[in-house]
C-alpha positions as CSV (number, residue, x, y, z in Angstrom):
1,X,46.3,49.4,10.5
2,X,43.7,46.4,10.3
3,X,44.0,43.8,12.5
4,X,44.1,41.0,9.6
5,X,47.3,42.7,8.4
6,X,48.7,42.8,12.4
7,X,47.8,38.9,12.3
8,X,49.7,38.5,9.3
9,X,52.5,40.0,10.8
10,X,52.7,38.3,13.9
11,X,52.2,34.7,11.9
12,X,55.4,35.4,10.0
13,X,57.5,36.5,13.8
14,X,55.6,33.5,14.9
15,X,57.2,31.1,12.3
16,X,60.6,33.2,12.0
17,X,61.2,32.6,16.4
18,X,60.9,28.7,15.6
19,X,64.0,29.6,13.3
20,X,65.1,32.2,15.7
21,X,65.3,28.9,18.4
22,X,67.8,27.1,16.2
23,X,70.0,30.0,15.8
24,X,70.3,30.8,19.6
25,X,71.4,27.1,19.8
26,X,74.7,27.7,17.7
27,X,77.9,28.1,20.1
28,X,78.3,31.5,21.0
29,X,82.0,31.4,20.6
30,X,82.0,28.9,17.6
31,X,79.0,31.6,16.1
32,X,81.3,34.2,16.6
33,X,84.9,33.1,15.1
34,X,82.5,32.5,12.3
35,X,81.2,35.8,11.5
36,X,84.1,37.8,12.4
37,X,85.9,35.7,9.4
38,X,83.3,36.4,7.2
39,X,83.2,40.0,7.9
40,X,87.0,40.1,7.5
41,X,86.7,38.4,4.2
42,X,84.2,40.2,2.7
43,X,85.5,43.6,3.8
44,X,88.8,42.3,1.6
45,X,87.5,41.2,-1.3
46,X,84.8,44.9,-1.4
47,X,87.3,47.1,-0.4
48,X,91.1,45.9,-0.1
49,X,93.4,43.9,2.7
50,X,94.3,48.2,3.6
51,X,91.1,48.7,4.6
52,X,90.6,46.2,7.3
53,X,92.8,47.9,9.9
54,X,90.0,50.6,9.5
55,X,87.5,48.3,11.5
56,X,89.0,47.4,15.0
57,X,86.2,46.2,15.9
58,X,87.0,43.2,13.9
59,X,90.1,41.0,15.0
60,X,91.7,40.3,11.9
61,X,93.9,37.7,13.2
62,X,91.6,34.5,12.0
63,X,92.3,36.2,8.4
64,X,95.9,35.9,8.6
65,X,96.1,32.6,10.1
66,X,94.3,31.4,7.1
67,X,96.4,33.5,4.8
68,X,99.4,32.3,6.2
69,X,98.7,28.6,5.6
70,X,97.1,29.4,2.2
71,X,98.0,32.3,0.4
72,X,96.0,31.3,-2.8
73,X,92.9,32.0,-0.4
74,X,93.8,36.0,-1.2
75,X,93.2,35.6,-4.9
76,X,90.0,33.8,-4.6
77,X,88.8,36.5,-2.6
78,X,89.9,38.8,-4.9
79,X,88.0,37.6,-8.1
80,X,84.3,38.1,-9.0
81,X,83.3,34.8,-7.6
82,X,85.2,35.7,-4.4
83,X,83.3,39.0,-4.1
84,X,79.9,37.5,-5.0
85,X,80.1,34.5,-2.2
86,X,81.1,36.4,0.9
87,X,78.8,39.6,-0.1
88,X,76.1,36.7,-0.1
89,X,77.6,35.5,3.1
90,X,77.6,38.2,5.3
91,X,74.3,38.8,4.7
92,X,73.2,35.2,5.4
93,X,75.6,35.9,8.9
94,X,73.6,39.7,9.5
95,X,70.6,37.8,9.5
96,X,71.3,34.4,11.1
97,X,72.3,37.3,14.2
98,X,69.6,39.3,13.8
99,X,66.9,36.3,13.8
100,X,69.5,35.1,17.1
101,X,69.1,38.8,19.0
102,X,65.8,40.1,17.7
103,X,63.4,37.8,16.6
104,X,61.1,36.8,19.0
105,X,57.0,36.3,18.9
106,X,54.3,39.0,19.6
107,X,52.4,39.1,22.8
108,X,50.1,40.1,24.8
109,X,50.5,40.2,28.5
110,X,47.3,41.3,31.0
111,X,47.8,41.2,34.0
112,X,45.0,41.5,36.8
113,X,45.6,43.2,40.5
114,X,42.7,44.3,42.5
115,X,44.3,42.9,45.8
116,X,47.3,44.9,46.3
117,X,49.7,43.0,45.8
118,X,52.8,42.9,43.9
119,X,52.4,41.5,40.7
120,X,55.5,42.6,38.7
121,X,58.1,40.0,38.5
122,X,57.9,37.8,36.1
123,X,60.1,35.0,34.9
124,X,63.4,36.0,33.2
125,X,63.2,33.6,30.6
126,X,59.7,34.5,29.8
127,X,60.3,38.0,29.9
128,X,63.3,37.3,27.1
129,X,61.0,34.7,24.9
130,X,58.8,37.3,23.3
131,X,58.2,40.7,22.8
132,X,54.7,41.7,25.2
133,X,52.1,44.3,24.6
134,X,51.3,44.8,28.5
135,X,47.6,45.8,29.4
136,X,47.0,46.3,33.5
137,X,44.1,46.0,35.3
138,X,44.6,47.5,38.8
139,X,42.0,48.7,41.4
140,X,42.3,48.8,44.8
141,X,38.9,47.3,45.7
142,X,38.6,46.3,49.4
143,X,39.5,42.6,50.3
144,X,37.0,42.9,53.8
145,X,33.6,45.5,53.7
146,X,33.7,46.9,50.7
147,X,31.0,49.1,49.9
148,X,28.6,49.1,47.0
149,X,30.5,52.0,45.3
150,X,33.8,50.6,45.4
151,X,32.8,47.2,43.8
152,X,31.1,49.3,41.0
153,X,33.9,51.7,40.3
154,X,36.1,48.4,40.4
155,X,33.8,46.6,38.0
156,X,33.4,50.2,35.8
157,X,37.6,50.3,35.5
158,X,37.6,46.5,34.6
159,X,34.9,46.9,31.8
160,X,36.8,50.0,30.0
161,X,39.7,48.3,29.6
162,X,38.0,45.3,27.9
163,X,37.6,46.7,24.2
164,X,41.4,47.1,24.4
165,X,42.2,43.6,25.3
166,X,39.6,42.6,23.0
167,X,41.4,45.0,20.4
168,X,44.6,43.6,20.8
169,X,43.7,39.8,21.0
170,X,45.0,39.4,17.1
171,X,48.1,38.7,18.6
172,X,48.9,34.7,18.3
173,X,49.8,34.5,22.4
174,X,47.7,36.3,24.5
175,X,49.0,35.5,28.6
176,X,47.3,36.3,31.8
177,X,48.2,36.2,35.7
178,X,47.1,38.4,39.0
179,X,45.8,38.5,42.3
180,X,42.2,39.7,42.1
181,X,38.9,39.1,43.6
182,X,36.9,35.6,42.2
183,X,33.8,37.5,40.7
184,X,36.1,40.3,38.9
185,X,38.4,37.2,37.5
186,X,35.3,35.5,36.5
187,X,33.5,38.2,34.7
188,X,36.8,39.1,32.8
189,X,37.1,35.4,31.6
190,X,33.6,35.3,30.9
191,X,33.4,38.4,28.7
192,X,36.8,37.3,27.1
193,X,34.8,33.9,25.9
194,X,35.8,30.9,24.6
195,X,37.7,32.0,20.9
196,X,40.7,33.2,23.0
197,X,43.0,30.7,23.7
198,X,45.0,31.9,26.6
199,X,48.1,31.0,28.3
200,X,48.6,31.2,32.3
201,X,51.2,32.1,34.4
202,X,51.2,31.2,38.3
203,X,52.7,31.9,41.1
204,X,53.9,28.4,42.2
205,X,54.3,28.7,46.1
206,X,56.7,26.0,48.1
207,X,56.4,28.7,50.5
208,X,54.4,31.6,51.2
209,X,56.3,34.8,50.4
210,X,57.4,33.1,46.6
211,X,56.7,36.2,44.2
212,X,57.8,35.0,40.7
213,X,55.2,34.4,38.1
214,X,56.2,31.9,35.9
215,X,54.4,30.3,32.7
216,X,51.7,27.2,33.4
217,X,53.3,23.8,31.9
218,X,50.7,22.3,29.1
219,X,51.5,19.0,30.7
220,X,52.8,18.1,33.9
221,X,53.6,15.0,35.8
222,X,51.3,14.7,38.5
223,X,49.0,12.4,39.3
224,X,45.3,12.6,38.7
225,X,43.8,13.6,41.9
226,X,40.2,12.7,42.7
227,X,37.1,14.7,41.6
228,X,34.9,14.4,44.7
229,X,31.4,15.7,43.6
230,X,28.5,16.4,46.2
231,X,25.2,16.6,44.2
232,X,21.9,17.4,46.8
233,X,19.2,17.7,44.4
234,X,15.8,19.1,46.5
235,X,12.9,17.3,44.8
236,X,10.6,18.2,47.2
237,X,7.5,19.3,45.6
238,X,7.2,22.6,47.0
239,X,10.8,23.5,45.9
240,X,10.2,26.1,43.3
241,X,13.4,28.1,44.1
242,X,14.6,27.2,40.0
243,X,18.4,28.2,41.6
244,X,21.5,26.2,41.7
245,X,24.2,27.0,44.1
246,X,27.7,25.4,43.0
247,X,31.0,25.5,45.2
248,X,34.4,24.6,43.6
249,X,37.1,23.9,46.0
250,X,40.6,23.0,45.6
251,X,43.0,25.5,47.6
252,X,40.9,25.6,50.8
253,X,37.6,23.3,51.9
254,X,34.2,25.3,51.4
255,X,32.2,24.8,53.9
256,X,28.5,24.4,54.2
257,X,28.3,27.3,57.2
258,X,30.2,29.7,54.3
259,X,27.3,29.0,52.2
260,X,24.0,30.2,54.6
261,X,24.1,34.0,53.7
262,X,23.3,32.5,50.2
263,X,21.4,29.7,50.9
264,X,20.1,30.1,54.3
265,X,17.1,28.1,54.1
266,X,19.0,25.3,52.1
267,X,16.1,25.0,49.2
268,X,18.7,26.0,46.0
269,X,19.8,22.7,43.8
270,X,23.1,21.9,44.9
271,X,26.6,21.0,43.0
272,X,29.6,20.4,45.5
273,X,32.6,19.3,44.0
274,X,36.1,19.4,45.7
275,X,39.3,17.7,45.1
276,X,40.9,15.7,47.4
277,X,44.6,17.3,47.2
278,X,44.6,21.1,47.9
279,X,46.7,23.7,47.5
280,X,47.8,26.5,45.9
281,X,49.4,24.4,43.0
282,X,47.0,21.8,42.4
283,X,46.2,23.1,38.9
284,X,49.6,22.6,37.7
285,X,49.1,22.2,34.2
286,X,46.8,23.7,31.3
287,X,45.8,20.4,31.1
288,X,45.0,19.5,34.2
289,X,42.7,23.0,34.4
290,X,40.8,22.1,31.0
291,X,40.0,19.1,31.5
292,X,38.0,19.5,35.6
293,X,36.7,22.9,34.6
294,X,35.3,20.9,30.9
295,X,34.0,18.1,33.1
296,X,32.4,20.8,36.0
297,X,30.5,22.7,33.1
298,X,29.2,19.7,31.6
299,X,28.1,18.3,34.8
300,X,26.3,22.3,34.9
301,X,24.9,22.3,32.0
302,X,23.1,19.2,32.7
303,X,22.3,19.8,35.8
304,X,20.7,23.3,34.3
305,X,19.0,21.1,31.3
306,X,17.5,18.3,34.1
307,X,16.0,21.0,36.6
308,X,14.9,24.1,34.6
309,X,17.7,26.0,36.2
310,X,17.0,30.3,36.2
311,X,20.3,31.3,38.6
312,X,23.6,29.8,39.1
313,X,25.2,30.8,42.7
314,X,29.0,30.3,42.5
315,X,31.4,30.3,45.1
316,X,35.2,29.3,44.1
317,X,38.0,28.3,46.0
318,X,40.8,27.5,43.7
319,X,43.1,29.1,41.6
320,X,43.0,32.5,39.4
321,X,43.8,30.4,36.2
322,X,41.0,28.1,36.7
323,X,38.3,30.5,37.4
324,X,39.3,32.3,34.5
325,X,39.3,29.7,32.8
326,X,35.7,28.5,33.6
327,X,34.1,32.0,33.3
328,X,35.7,31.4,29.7
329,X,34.0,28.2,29.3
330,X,30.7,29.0,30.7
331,X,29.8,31.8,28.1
332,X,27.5,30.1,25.7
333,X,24.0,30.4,25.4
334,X,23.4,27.3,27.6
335,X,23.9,29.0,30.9
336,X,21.3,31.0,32.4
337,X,22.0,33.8,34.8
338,X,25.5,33.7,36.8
339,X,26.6,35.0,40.1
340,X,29.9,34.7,41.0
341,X,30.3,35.7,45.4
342,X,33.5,36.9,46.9
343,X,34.0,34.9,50.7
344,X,34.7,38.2,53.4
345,X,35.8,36.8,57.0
346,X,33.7,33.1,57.1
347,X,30.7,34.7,54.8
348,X,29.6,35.0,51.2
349,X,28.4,38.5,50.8
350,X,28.7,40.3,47.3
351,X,28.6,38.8,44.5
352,X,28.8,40.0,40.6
353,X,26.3,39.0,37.9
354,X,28.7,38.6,35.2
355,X,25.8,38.7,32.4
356,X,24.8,42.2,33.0
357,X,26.9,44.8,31.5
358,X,25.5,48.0,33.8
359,X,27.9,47.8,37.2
360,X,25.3,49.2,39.1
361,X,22.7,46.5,38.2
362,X,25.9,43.5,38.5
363,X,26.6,43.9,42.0
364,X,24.6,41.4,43.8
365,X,24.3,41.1,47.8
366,X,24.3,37.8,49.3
367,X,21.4,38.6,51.6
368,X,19.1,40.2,48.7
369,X,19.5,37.5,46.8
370,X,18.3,34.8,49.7
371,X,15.7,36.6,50.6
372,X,14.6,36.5,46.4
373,X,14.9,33.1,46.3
374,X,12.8,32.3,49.7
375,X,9.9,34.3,48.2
């Protein structure tokens, strides 16, 4: 079945659940005094008053209050007319219940464990609002001295499921959540690119051991917190390093000691930005997400433009929806090579290059690459 017809498909759910809303509205009671007259009625006027006692799943008793106070209401049903305007009204009832119980929009729902951690419960109501294609991606890769093998086989099990998500990306609402390592959310959002529009769910935590996953607000309330950037530009004239080394920071501070297996001899370009409220929950909104990763990449790209840029170094300390976010944003033919390090007990030291596609040939060590760069 070709995807354009699947798209066409989910369109029409996508404009029948809009109607579907408006249905579930209706008072349940109200809704269903209503249809169980209807039903009465039109069973009557198709196939005689003998043959309603042969549904007892239909109380006929709001029949015969209405026949008792108008007993002309009998003969109405019983003529053509009669016949022809409940037949056509049980049918607009069948549906008005259907669209109420079934109708809901396609989607698809990836989620992304590489952590270990429970990652199943979702938000009822979200669970209830549409009908999900789920896709996992779940590795157990190492959080503390993982080996060279292990962050290839995690990279490897990513990769294959890719084409799938790619596959099934027809699908008007596409959703994503998890607890996975910075470079493997990165690379995912990355190869994903920017014609997916995706919606986030997060784990909002007033306190540590909340599990529930619930859907990212478009807007939210909060005030605009403060975008503190950081720029050291080297102009030294012996500095022909040609790398940039960014750090993003907004759940924990990253500091400059985190950054010397990378940078040891401090000659990269340097972009520092970091907000000036963490937490967990700073990015609050899909809103709030778009608009500092669009103002980071910019400041990138120019950065890149200004300084001849070859490598990008980036460390992250933020949110899983943001950096998936930015590795979406950052795949365009402006951006030259990309690392993306994963922080291990007060250190950078692997890293994924999220432009090459062999696993083997991804997996970058902090150290290797230092000692590149000092050449």
């Amino acid at each position: 079945m070709s995807h354009k017809f699947l798209a066409i498909i989910d369109k029409t759910l996508e404009k029948l659940s809009k109607i579907a809303k408006i249905c579930r509205r209706a008072n349940k009671k109200a809704l269903g005094i209503f249809a169980t007259l209807i039903f009465s009625c039109s069973i009557v006027a198709l196939l005689g008053e003998e043959e309603l006692n042969s549904f007892p799943i239909i109380k006929r008793a709001y029949y015969d209050t209405i026949v008792s106070h108008i007993p002309r209401f009998v003969d109405f049903i019983s003529a053509p007319i009669g016949k022809w305007v409940f037949a056509l009204l049980s049918i607009a009832v069948i549906i008005f219940l259907l669209l109420r119980w079934f109708c809901k929009p396609l989607a698809l729902l990836i989620s992304h464990s590489t952590l270990g951690h429970d990652i199943t419960i979702i938000e009822k109501g979200l669970q209830n609002a549409f009908w999900f294609k789920r896709l996992n991606i779940k590795h157990d890769l190492p959080a503390h001295d993982a080996s060279t093998l292990e962050i290839v086989s995690a990279i490897k099990q990513q990769d294959s499921i890719l084409p799938v998500i790619l596959k099934n990306c027809w699908r008007s609402n596409v959703f994503y959540y998890g607890v996975a390592h910075t470079p493997l959310i990165f690379r995912l959002g990355y190869q994903i690119g920017q014609t997916r529009s995706i919606h986030f769910l997060h784990r909002f935590r007033p306190t540590e051991d909340t599990q529930e996953f619930k859907r990212l607000p478009e807007n939210d309330n909060d005030k605009e917190s403060f975008l503190v950037n950081s720029e050291v530009m080297r102009e030294e004239s012996n500095n022909c390093c040609n790398h940039l080394l960014v750090s993003i920071a907004s759940t924990y501070p990253i500091k400059q000691i985190d950054l010397l297996t990378i940078d040891p001899s401090n000659t990269m370009f340097r972009y520092d930005v970091q907000v000036d409220r963490m937490g967990y929950d700073f990015f609050s909104s899909h809103r709030k997400i778009h608009a500092y990763a669009d103002r980071i990449v910019e400041d990138i790209r120019n950065i890149i433009k200004e300084h001849q840029i070859e490598t990008i170094h980036l460390v992250i300390s933020s949110s899983v929806p943001f950096t998936l976010y930015l590795g979406q944003q950052m795949n365009t033919q402006q951006f030259c090579k990309i690392i993306v390090y994963h922080y291990d007990s007060g250190r950078y030291t692997w890293g994924i290059n999220v432009k090459e596609k062999d696993a083997h040939k991804a997996v970058v060590w902090a150290q290797t690459c230092a000692n590149d760069c000092s050449k």
